[in-house]
DRENROGU-302418 format. One record per atom (N, C-alpha, C, O): x negated, y negated, z negated. Coordinates in steps of 0.05 Angstrom, whole numbers, plus 5000, padded with zeros to 4 digits. Example, Ala and Ser with C-alpha at 12.3 -4.5 7.8 and 13.67 -1.06 7.14 Angstrom:
BEGIN
473651144844475450904844473650664844471550664831474350454858472750214857474249994843473249774839
//
This chain:
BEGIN
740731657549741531537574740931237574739631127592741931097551740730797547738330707546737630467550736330927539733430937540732830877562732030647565733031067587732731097612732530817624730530687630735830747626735630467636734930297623736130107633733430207603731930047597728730137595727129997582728130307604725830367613725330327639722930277643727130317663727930287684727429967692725929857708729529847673729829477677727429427668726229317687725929447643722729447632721429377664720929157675720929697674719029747695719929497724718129357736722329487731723229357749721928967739720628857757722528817712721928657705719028577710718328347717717028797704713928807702713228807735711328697744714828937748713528907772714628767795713328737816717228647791717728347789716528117796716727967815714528157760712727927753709727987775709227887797708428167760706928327780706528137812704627997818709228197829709428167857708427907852706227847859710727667834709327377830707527367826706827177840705327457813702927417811701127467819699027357811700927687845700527657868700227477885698027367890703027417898703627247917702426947915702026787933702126937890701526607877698226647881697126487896697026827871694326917876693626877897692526657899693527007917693527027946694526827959693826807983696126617949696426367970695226107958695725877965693626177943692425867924689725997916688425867899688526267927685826337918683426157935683726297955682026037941681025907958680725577958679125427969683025517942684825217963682124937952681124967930681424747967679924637962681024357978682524327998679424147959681423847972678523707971678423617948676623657980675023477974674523277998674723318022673722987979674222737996671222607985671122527962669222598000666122437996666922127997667921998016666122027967666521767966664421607971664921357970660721707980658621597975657521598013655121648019659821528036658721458060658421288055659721118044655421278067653820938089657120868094659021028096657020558093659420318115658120438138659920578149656220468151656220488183657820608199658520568223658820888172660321068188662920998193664220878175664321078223666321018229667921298219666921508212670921218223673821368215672021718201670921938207673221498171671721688153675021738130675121868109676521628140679221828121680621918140680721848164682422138124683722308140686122268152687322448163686922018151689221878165688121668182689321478192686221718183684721538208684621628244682721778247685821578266687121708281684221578297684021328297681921738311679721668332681321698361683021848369679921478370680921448396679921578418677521598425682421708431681121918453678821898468677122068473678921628476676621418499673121558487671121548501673321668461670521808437671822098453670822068475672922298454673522568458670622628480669622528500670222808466666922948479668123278493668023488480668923268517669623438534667823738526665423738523669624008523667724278536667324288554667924128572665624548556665524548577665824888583664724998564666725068601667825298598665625448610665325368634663925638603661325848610662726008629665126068625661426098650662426368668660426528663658226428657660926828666658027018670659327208696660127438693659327038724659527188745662827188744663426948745664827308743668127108760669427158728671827108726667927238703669727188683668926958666666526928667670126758649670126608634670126658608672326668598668026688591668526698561668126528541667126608520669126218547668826148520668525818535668625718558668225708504668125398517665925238491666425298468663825078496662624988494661424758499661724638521659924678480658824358485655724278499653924338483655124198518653424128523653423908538654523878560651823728524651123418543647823328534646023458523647923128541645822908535644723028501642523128499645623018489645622958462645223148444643223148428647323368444647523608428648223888449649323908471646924078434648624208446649224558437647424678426651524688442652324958420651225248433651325388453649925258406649525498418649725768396648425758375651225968404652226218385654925998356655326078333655725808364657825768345656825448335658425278327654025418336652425248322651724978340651324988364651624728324650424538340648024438338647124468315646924368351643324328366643524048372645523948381640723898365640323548372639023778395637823988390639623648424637423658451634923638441633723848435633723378438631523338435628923458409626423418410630623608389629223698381629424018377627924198368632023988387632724368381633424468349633524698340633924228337634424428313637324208297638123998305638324388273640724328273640323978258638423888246642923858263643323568253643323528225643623738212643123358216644023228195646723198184647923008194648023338167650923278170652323038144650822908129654523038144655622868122658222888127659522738142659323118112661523168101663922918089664022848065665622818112668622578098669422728077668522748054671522868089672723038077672923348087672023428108674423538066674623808073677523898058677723848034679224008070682124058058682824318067683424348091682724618045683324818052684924858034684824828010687725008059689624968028690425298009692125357992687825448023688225678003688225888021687925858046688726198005689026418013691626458037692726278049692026678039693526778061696726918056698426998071696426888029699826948016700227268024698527418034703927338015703727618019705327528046705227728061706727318059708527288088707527068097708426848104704627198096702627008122701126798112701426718089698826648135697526398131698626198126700626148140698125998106699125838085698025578117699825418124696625568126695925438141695025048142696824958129693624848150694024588139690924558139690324318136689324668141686824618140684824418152684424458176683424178141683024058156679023968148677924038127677923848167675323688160674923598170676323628190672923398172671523198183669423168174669223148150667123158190664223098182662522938203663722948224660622818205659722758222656122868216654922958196655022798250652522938247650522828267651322758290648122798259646822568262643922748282641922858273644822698309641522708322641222358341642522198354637722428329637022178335638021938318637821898294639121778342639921518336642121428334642621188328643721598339646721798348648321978322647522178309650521858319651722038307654622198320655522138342655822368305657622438324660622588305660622768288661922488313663622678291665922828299667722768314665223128281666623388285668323458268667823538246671223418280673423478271674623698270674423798292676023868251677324098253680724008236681423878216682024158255685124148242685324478256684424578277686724568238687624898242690424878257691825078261691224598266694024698284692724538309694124538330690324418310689424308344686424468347685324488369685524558328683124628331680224458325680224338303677924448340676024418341675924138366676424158390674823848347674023668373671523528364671223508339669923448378667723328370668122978387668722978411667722718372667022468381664822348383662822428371664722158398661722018396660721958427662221938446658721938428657221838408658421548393660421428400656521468371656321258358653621188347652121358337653321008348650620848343650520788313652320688300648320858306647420808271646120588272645220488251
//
């Protein structure tokens, strides 16, 4: 009978641990912090506590195909998206980029997205650069222009 329950507590202890090692797995598989220390000075608000001023916010613009709306997108002067991707106008093909920073803070845990994700990069058509921000609790904004 003493066997039992300590074969019992054994099994209960191991899978326990088990669950922890899991859960720890799955919320820190991924996680990445990187900060580019080798920008040009030209570039403007290149750390991540650097707050760009709205007066830069590069407007979507929302596609119709006949009375429904699917989606929102960039197109101006300058750049412009197409299937997810950004395009210099003038030449049609993709920019030059340069990675500030990039902050993912990992897997997806066993009670959900760990969430916090952030980057900044900027991307260079022409004469023009432009920079594309992501935060996972505002989303997707692009600034600019700015002059090189």
């Amino acid at each position: 009978m003493k066997y039992s329950i300590m074969k019992k507590l054994c099994l209960l202890i191991i899978s326990f641990c088990l669950l922890i090692f899991l859960f720890l797995y799955f919320r820190f598989e991924g996680k990445i912090d990187y900060r580019n220390s080798n920008i040009p000075k030209i570039y403007r608000y290149t750390e991540k506590d650097q707050v760009i001023p709205e007066e830069f916010l590069i407007t979507k613009f929302e596609q119709q195909s006949g009375y429904v709306l699917f989606g929102e997108e960039y197109n101006n002067t300058y750049f412009y998206e197409k299937d997810g991707k950004i395009y210099c106008q003038n030449s049609h093909s993709h920019p030059e980029e340069i990675i500030y920073y990039m902050h993912q803070s990992g897997g997806q845990g066993i009670f959900g997205y760990s969430g916090g994700d952030a980057e900044r990069k900027a991307f260079i058509c022409d004469s023009q650069y432009f920079i594309d921000e992501y935060r996972s609790f505002s989303g997707r904004n692009i600034y600019g222009p700015f002059e090189l």
